[in-house]
C-alpha positions in Angstrom: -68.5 -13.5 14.7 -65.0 -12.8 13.9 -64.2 -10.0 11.7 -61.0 -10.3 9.2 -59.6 -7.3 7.4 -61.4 -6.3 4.3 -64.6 -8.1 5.5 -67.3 -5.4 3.9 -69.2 -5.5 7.5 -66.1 -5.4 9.7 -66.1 -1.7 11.6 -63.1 -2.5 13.1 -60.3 -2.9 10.0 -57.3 -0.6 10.2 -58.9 2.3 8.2 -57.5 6.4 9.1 -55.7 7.8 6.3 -55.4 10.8 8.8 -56.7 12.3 11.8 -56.7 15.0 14.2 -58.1 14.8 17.6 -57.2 18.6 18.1 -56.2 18.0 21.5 -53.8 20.9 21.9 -52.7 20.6 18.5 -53.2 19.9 14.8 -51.2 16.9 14.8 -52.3 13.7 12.9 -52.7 10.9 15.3 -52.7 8.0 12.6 -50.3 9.5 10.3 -47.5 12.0 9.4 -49.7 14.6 8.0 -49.8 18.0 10.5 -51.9 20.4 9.4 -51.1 24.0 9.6 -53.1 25.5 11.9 -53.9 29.7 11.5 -55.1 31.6 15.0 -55.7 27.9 16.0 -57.5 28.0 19.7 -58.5 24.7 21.5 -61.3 24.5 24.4 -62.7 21.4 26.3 -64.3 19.1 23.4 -66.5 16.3 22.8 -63.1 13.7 23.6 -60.8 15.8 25.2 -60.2 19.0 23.3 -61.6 20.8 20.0 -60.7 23.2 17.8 -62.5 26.9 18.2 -63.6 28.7 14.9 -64.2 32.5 15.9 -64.3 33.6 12.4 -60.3 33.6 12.3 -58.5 30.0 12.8 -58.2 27.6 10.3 -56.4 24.9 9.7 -55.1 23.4 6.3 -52.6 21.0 4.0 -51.3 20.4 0.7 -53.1 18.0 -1.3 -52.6 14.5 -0.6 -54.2 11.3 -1.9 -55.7 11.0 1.5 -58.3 14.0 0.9 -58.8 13.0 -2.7 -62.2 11.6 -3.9 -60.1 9.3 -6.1 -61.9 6.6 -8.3 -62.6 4.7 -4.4 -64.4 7.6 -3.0 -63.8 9.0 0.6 -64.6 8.8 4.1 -64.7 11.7 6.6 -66.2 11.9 10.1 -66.1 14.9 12.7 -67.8 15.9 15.8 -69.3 19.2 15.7 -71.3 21.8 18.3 -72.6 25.6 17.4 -71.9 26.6 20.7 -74.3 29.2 20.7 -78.2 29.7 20.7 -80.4 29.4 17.6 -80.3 33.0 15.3 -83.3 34.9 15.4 -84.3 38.4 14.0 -82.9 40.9 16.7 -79.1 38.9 16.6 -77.8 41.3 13.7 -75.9 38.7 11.6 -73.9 40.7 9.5 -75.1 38.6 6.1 -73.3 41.2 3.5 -74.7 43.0 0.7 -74.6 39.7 -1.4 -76.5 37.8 1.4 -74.7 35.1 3.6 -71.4 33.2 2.2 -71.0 30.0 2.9 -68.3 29.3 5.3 -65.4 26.2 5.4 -66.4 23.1 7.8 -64.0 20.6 6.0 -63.3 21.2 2.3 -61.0 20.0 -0.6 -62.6 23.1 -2.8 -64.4 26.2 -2.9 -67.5 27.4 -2.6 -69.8 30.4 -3.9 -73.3 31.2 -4.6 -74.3 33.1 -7.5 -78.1 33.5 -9.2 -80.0 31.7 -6.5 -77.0 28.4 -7.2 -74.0 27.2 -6.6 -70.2 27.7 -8.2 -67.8 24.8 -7.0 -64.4 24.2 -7.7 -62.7 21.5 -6.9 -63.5 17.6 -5.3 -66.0 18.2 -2.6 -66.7 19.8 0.2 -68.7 20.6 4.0 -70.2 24.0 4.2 -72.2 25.9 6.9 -74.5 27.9 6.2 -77.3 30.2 8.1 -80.6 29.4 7.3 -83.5 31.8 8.0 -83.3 34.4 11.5 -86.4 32.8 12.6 -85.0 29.1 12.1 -85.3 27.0 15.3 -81.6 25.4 14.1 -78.6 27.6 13.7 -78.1 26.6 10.1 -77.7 23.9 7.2 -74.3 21.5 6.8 -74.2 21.1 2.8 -71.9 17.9 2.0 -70.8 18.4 -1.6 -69.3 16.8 -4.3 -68.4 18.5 -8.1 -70.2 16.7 -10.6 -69.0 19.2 -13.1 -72.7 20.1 -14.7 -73.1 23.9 -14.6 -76.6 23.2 -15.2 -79.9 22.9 -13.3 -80.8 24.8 -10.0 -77.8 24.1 -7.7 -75.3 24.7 -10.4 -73.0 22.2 -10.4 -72.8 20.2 -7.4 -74.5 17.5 -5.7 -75.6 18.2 -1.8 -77.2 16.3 1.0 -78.4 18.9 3.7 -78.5 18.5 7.4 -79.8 20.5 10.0 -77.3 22.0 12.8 -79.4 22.3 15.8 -77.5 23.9 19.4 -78.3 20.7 20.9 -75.1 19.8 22.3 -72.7 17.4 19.7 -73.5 15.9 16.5 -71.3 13.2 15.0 -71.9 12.9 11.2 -69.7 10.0 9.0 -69.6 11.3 5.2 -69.1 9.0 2.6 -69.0 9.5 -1.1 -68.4 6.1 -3.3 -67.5 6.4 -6.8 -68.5 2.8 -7.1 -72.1 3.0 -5.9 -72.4 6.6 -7.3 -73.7 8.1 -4.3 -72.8 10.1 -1.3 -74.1 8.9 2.1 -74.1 10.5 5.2 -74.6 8.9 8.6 -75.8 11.4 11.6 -74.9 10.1 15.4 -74.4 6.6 13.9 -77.8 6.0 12.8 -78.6 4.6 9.1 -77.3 6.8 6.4 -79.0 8.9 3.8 -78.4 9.0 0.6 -77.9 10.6 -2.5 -77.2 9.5 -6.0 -74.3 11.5 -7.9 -75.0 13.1 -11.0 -72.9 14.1 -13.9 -69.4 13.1 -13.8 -67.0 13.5 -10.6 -63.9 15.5 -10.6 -61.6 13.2 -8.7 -58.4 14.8 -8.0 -57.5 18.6 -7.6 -54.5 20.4 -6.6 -56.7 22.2 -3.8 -55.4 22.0 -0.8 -57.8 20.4 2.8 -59.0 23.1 4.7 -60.7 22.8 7.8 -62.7 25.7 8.8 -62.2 27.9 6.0 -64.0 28.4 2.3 -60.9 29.7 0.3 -63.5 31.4 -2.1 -66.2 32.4 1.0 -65.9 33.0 4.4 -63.8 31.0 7.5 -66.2 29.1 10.2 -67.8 31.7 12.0 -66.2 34.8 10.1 -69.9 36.5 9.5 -71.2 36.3 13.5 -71.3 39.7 15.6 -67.6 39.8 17.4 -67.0 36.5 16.8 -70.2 35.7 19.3 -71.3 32.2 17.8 -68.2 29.8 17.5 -68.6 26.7 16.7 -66.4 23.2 17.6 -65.0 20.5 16.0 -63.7 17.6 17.3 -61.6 14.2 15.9 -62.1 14.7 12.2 -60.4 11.8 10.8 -60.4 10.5 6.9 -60.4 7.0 5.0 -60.3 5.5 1.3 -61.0 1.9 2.4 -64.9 1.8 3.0 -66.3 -1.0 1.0 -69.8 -0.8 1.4 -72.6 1.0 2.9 -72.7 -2.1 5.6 -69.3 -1.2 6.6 -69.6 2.6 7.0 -72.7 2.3 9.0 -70.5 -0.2 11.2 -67.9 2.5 11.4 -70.2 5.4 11.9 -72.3 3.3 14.7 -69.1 2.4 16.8 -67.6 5.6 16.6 -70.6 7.6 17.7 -70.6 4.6 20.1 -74.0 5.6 21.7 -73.3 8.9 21.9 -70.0 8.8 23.7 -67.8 9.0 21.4 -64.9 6.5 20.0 -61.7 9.2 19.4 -60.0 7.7 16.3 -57.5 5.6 15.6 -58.8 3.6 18.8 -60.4 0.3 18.1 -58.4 0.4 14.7 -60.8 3.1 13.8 
């Protein structure tokens, strides 16, 4: 079969908006769009290098239409490890008088809990967050998007959770479509899950991208004991051209590419 740009099955169409391989640096390898990188360290990754988060680097940049929701949706895939053993109750997680914070994996808002929910501000967002000391995983990734509904339980976003396990990488592809109204999310390149949107979408914000830091919470790793439990991240790249659930499985399949890993923008990835 040959594949032709804007085939909805094609995984192989001409797709970054940005991305950053961190391989030394926070330089955007299908783009002009460097992010400004705070305490940055890099150690051997999943392709190459990865960024480090201790509890102090992050990296960031202005708002751009690449990070937007936007009335297309977005696209953002990352490689990830907790490079560090599973909590459990003698680790002395320091979880603060209010109880853990969620912390900054990649976001375009903010993040806080209050009364057992959630207060988001801004587009969406990926947040860590511990899970109980006992927990055989080292915590929850919650992809968000505002759906502008301050009522119900979680307040007023919509989430998809997935569990973090210290099982060497994950790759998860994240993609919310406007058109659809859902947010899917593909683990290691297998089938996506999904979840249908609620409410109405805030699609545009002047909030800047962070990676690795909640603006209204706590930076990647900021609540661990000395800055014990890092966690890495690895090619974190972005797109606005997904056209169907077909096609981002395609994507998300042939970057995880059986587990070795496809560093964007190779392939036209």
């Amino acid at each position: 079969m040959i594949f032709k740009k804007n085939n909805p099955g094609c995984p192989c169409c001409n797709c970054p908006c940005s991305c950053y391989k961190f391989d030394d640096s926070a330089n955007d390898c299908a783009g002009s769009r460097n992010l400004t990188a705070t305490s940055a360290e890099y150690v051997t990754g999943k392709l190459d290098k990865a960024a480090k988060f201790n509890g102090s680097s992050y990296y960031e940049h202005a708002d751009h239409c690449c990070y937007r929701l936007g009335p297309d949706g977005i696209a953002v895939w990352f490689w990830i490890k907790a490079d560090y053993n599973a909590p459990n109750a003698t680790d002395g997680y320091d979880y603060g008088s209010g109880g853990f914070v969620p912390e900054g994996v990649i976001t375009k808002g903010s993040m806080e809990e209050s009364g057992g929910g959630y207060d988001f501000d801004g587009e969406w967002g990926i947040f860590f967050e511990f899970l109980s000391a006992s927990s055989t995983i080292v915590g929850a990734l919650e992809f968000i998007v505002n759906n502008n509904n301050a009522s119900g339980g979680a307040g007023n976003i919509d989430f998809i959770f997935k569990g973090l396990t210290q099982d060497d990488w994950r790759f998860f592809y994240f993609w919310v479509s406007i058109a659809d109204g859902k947010m899917y999310v593909s683990e290691n390149g297998a089938s996506a899950t999904s979840y249908t949107l609620t409410g109405t979408q805030t699609l545009t914000s002047d909030k800047p991208l962070h990676i690795g830091e909640n603006t209204d919470g706590k930076k990647l790793s900021e609540q661990q004991p000395n800055g014990e439990r890092p966690i890495l991240i690895d090619n974190v790249g972005f797109c606005r051209s997904i056209k169907s659930k077909a096609c981002m499985e395609a994507r998300a399949s042939k970057l995880y590419n059986s587990g070795t890993g496809l560093a964007c923008p190779s392939g036209g990835m």
